[in-house]
N, C-alpha and C positions, 0 to 999 in steps of 0.2 A: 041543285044546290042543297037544298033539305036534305037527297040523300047521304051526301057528303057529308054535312053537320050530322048525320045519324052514326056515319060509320065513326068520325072524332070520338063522338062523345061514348060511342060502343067501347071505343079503345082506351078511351081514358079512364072509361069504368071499369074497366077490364083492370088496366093497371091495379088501383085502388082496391080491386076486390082484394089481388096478389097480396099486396103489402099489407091487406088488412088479417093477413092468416098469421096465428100467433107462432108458425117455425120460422117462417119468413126471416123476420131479424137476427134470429138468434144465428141460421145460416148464417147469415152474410158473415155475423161477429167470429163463429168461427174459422170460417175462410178467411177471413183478413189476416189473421191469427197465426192460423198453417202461413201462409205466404210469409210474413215477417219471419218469424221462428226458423221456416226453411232459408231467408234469407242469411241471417244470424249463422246460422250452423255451414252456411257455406264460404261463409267470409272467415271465420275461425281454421276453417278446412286449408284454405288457401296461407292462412297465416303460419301453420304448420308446417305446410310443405315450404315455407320458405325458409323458416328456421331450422329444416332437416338439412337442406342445400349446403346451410351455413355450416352445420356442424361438419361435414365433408370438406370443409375446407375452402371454400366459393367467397370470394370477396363479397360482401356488403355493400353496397354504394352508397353513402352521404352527403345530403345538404351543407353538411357545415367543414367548410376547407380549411378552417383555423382551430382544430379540436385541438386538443391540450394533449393527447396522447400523441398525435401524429407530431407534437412537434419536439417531443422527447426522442420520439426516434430520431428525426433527421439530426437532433442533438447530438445523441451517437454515433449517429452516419460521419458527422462533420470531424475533420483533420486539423491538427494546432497548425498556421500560418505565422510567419513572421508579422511582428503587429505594426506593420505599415506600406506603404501602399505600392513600392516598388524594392522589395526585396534585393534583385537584384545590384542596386544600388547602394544598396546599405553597406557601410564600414564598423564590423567587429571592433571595437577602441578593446575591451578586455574581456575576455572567456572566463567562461564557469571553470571554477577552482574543482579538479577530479583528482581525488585521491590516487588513483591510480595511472596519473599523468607522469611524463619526467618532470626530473627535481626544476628544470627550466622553466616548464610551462607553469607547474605549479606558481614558482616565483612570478615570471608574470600574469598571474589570475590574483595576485595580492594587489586589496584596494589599502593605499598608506594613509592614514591619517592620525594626525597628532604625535607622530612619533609610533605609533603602531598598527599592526600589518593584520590584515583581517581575510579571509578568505572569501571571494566572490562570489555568491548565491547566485547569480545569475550571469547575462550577458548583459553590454554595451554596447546600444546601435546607433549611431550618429551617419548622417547626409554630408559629409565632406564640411561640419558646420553649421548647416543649415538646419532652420526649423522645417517641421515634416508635420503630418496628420500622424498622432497615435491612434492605431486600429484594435479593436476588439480581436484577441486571436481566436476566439470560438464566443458562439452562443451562449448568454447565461445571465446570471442576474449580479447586481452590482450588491456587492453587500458591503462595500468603505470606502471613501471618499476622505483625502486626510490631508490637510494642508503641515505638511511639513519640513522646517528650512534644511535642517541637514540631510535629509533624502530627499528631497525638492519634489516633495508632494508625492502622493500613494493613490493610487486607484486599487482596489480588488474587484474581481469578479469571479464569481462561483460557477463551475459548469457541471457540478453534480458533487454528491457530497463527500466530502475531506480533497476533493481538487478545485483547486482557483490557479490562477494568473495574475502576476501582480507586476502593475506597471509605475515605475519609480521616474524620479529627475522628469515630472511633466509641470504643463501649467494651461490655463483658461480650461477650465472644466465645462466639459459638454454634457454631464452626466451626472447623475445626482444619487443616492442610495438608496434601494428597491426599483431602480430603475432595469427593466429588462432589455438587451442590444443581441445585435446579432452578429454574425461573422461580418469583420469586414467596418463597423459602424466605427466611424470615426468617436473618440470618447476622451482626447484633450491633444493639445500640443507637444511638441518634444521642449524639456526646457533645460536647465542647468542645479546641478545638486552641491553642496558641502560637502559632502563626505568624497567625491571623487569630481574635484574641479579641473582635471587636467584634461577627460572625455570631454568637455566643452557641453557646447549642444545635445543631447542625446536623452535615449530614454532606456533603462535600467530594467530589463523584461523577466521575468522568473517565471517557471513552471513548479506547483507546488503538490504533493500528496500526503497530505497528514500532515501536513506542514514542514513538512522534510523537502527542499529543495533538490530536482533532480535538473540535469544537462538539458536544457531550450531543445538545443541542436540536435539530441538524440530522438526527440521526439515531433519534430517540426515535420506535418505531412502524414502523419501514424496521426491514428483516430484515438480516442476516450478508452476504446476500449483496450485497447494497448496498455497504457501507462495501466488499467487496473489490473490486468493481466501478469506483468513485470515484476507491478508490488507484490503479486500472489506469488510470482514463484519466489521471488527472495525471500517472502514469509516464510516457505516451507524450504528452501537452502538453510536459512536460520536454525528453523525448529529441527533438520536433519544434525546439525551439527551440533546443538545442543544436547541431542538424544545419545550421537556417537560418543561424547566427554562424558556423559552421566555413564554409559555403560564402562565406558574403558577405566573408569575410577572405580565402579563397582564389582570388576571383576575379578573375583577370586584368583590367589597363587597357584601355580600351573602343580602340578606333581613333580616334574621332574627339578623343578627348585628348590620343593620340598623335600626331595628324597636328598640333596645334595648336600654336603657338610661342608666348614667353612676349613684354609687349611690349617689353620689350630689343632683341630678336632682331631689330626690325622695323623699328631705325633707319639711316636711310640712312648705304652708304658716302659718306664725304668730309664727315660733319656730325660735328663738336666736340660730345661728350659736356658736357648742363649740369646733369648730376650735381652738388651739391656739396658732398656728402662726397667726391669724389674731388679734389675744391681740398683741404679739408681731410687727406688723406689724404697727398696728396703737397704740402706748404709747400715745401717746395725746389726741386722745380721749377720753381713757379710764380716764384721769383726768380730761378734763373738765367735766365726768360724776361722780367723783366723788366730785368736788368743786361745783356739782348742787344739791347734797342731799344736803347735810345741808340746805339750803334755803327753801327744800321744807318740812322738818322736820321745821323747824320754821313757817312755813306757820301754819303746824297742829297744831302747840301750842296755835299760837296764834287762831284759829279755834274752839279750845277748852275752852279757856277762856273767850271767848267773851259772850258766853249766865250767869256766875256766874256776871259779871262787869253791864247788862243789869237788872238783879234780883234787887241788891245793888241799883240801879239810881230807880227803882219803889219806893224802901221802903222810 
């Protein structure tokens, strides 16, 4: 037993001596040191090569499924629907008014009220009479809410900027302004408007860009990025034809118009102009030219008798 308590307490002084050497600590401190520091610089290491991966191209993956960017895109993604819930049950009551319709159609895309005829900015979609859910036709945020009798109330909503959706002739509001909806959300009733009471029931749908009304129907099924597309080329249709009229106004007379004379120009010297409006123009003349013949008719008379009077005076 003694020996044992001998070898302990050899060993515990042992230890003791160790720690009591003045490198002792300072070791330890900087091995703790390198270890961290190396740790540090490997965890940076790893954080690099993840962000090289990315710049190549390699998806990311993400905790958060409702980011704010991902939901612009699908924004994009998304296709204008008819805004309610069984399309193909819906009844047209009146079309969008297109210029470029026959004179028939045109006639009927006029909404009559008060004795005058307006052109229809949108469509008319009534259920055989019946109320229906109005649907959101895409994603966006609601920016007007407007209670009013002769359009029988207005929803807007914005689906990116200078295009909204605007849904007329509804009523019980589901929705309120800065409210954000999505495809498909129900956002009020179909109800009945003033200004075109003969559609009954229905709701009055418009597709807007810049506030210019374009045809539901051309774009029902085509995405956002369509309509912004359309308006581009028609910009530059526009500005082509505006350029063409600037140039063709600005363009110099040819040569050979110029070299050309008019045929006035081309009547010979020593010919008596038989204009006559220029008899009419000058009446005076033309008498003092005729109160000059007779003078000059007696001139030759007398011209003539002169040599028979000279014969007479020899004899």
């Amino acid at each position: 037993m003694r020996e044992e308590e001998k070898k302990h307490t050899s060993q515990k002084s042992s230890v003791q001596k160790f720690f009591k050497k003045r490198w002792v600590f300072p070791a330890v401190y900087l091995a703790s040191a390198a270890i961290i520091i190396t740790a540090i610089l490997w965890y940076q290491a790893s954080g690099n090569d993840v962000a090289e991966e990315n710049q190549y191209g390699f998806d990311q993956p993400t905790d958060n499924e409702f980011d704010n960017p991902a939901l612009e895109v699908n924004r994009s993604l998304e296709n204008f629907v008819m805004p309610l819930e069984n399309p193909d049950k819906a009844v047209i009551e009146k079309q969008f008014y297109d210029v470029n319709a026959s004179a028939e159609e045109q006639a009927a895309a006029l909404v009559v009220y008060n004795n005058s005829y307006q052109p229809n900015q949108g469509i008319d979609i009534s259920m055989d009479g019946k109320e229906f859910d109005v649907q959101a036709s895409m994603s966006g945020t609601v920016t007007k809410v407007l209670e009013d009798e002769l359009l029988g109330n207005v929803i807007e909503i914005e689906h990116d900027k200078g295009i909204v959706t605007l849904y007329q002739s509804v009523k019980d509001f589901k929705v309120k302004e800065g409210d954000t909806v999505k495809q498909g959300q129900s956002i009020a009733k179909a109800g009945q408007s003033t200004l075109n009471k003969d559609a009954g029931v229905h709701v009055h749908f418009e597709i807007r860009k810049d506030d210019v009304a374009v045809n539901p129907l051309d774009y029902v099924n085509k995405s956002l990025a369509t309509l912004q597309e359309a308006s581009l080329e028609e910009e530059q249709k526009v500005d082509q034809e505006e350029q063409a009229g600037e140039e063709s106004t600005e363009q110099p007379p040819s040569e050979e118009n110029a070299g050309t004379e008019s045929p006035d120009s081309e009547q010979p010297a020593g010919e008596e102009s038989t204009d006559p409006t220029e008899d009419q123009e000058n009446p005076d003349a033309n008498e003092t030219e005729e109160q000059a013949d007779p003078s000059s008719d007696e001139s030759d008379d007398q011209a003539t008798e002169n040599p028979e009077d000279e014969k007479k005076e020899n004899q």
